[in-house]
C-alpha positions in Angstrom: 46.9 -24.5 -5.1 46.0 -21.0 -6.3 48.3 -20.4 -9.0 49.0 -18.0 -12.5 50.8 -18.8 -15.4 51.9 -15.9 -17.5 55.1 -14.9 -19.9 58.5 -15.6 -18.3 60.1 -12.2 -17.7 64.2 -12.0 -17.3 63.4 -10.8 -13.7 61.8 -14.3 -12.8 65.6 -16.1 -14.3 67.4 -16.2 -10.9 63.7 -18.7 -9.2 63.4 -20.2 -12.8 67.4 -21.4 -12.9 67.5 -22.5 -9.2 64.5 -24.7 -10.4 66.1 -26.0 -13.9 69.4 -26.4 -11.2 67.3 -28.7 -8.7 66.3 -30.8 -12.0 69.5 -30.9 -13.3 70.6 -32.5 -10.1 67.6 -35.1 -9.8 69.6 -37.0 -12.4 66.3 -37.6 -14.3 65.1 -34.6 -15.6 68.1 -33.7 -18.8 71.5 -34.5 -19.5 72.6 -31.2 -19.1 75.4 -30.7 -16.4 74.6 -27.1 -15.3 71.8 -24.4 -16.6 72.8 -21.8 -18.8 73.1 -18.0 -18.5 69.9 -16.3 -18.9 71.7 -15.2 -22.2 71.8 -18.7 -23.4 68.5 -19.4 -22.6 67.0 -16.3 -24.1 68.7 -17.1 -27.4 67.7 -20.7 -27.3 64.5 -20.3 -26.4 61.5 -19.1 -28.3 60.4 -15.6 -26.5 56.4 -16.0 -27.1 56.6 -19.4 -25.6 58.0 -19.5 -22.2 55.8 -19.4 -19.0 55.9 -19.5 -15.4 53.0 -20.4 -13.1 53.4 -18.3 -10.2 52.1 -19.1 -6.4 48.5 -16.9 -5.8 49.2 -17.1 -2.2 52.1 -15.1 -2.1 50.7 -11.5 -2.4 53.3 -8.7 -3.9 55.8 -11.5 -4.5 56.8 -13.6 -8.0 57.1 -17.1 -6.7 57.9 -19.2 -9.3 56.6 -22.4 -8.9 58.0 -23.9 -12.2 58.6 -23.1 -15.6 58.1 -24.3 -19.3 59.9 -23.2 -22.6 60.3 -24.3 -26.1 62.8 -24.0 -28.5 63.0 -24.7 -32.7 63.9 -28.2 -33.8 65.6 -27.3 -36.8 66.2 -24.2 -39.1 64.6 -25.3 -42.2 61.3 -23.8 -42.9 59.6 -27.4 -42.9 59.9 -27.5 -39.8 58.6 -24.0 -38.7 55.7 -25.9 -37.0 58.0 -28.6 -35.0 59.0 -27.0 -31.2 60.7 -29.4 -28.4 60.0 -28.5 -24.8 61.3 -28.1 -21.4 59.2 -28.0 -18.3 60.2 -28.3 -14.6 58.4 -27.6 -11.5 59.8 -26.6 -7.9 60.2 -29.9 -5.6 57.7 -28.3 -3.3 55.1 -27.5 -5.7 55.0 -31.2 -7.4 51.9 -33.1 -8.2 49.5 -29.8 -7.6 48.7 -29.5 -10.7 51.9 -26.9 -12.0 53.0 -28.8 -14.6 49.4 -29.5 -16.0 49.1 -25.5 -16.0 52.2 -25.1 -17.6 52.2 -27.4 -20.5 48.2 -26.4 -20.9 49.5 -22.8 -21.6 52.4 -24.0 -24.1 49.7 -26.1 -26.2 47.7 -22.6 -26.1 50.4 -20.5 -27.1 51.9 -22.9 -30.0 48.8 -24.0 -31.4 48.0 -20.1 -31.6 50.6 -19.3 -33.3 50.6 -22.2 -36.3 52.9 -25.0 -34.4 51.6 -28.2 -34.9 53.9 -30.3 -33.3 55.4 -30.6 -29.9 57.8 -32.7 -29.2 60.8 -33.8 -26.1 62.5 -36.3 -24.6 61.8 -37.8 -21.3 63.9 -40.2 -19.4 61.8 -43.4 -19.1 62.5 -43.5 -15.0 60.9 -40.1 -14.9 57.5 -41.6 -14.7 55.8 -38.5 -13.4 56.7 -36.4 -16.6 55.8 -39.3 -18.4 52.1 -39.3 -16.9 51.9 -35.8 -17.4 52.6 -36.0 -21.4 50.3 -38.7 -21.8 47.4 -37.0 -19.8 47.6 -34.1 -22.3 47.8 -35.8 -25.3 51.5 -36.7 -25.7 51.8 -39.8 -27.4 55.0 -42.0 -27.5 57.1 -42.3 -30.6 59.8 -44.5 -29.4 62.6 -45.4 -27.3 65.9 -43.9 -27.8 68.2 -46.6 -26.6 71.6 -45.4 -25.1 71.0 -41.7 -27.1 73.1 -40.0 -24.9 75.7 -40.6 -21.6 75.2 -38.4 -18.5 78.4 -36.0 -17.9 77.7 -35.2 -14.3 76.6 -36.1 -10.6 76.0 -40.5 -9.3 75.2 -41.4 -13.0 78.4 -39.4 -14.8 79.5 -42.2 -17.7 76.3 -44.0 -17.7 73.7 -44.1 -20.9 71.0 -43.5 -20.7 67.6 -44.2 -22.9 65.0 -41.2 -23.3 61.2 -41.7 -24.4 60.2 -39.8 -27.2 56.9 -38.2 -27.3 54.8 -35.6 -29.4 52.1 -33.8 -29.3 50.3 -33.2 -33.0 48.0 -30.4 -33.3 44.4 -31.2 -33.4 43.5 -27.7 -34.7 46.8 -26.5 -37.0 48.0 -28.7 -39.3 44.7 -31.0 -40.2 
């Protein structure tokens, strides 16, 4: 697959929410019941650290293939270097190599600008994400048993664990 990742521009929000909608209703991918307004995300989000591979093949046309983005853990300045992230692919574009491309570019970008951590939650049935994360690096820190209970779709009531992995910086931060 011939593909480009570059900057997520608002004009790519209608592809990148359809694709953060499909997750959503995998059942596996957040506990989040519906995606947010692009306002929401935008102000959640981190601007210099959200990317969207796009499909070469497609000449004149952004087709998003998937998306990755990270927001700030917390406020306090000690944790300036700390992001958690997001990343979804397009059912059709899975396990060609998007997600690789995407995460590969948020390392980049982070480590560029001083993060040294990188952190997120995975469910632990979502053993594709989880394969991912380790291939690059991701290490897990622990289990969060029963963190959280879904709100919506065939799982609405359940709890649910997540996986906890980071990423330290080998280059900021050592």
């Amino acid at each position: 697959m011939s593909l480009t990742v570059t900057a997520m521009e608002p004009g790519h929000w209608p592809q990148v929410e359809s694709i953060f909608r499909a997750g959503i209703e995998t059942g596996h991918a957040t506990f989040e019941s519906a995606a947010p307004t692009w306002e929401r995300f935008d102000a959640s989000h981190l601007a210099t650290h959200r990317v969207v591979a796009l499909d070469d093949a497609v000449l004149d046309a952004d087709v998003v293939l998937g998306w990755a983005a990270v927001s700030a853990v917390s406020a306090r300045e000690v944790y300036a270097g700390v992001v958690e992230h997001s990343v979804y692919v397009s059912d059709a574009a899975r396990g060609r190599g998007v997600g690789r491309a995407l995460l590969e570019s948020l390392v980049a970008s982070t480590e560029a600008a001083g993060i040294w951590t990188i952190q997120s939650s995975v469910f632990p049935e979502n053993v594709a994400s989880l394969a991912l994360h380790r291939a690059l690096g991701f290490r897990e820190v622990g289990r969060r048993q029963r963190i959280a209970r879904m709100t919506h779709g065939e799982l609405a009531g359940r709890w649910r664990d997540t996986v906890l992995l980071e990423r330290r910086s080998a280059v900021v931060g050592r």
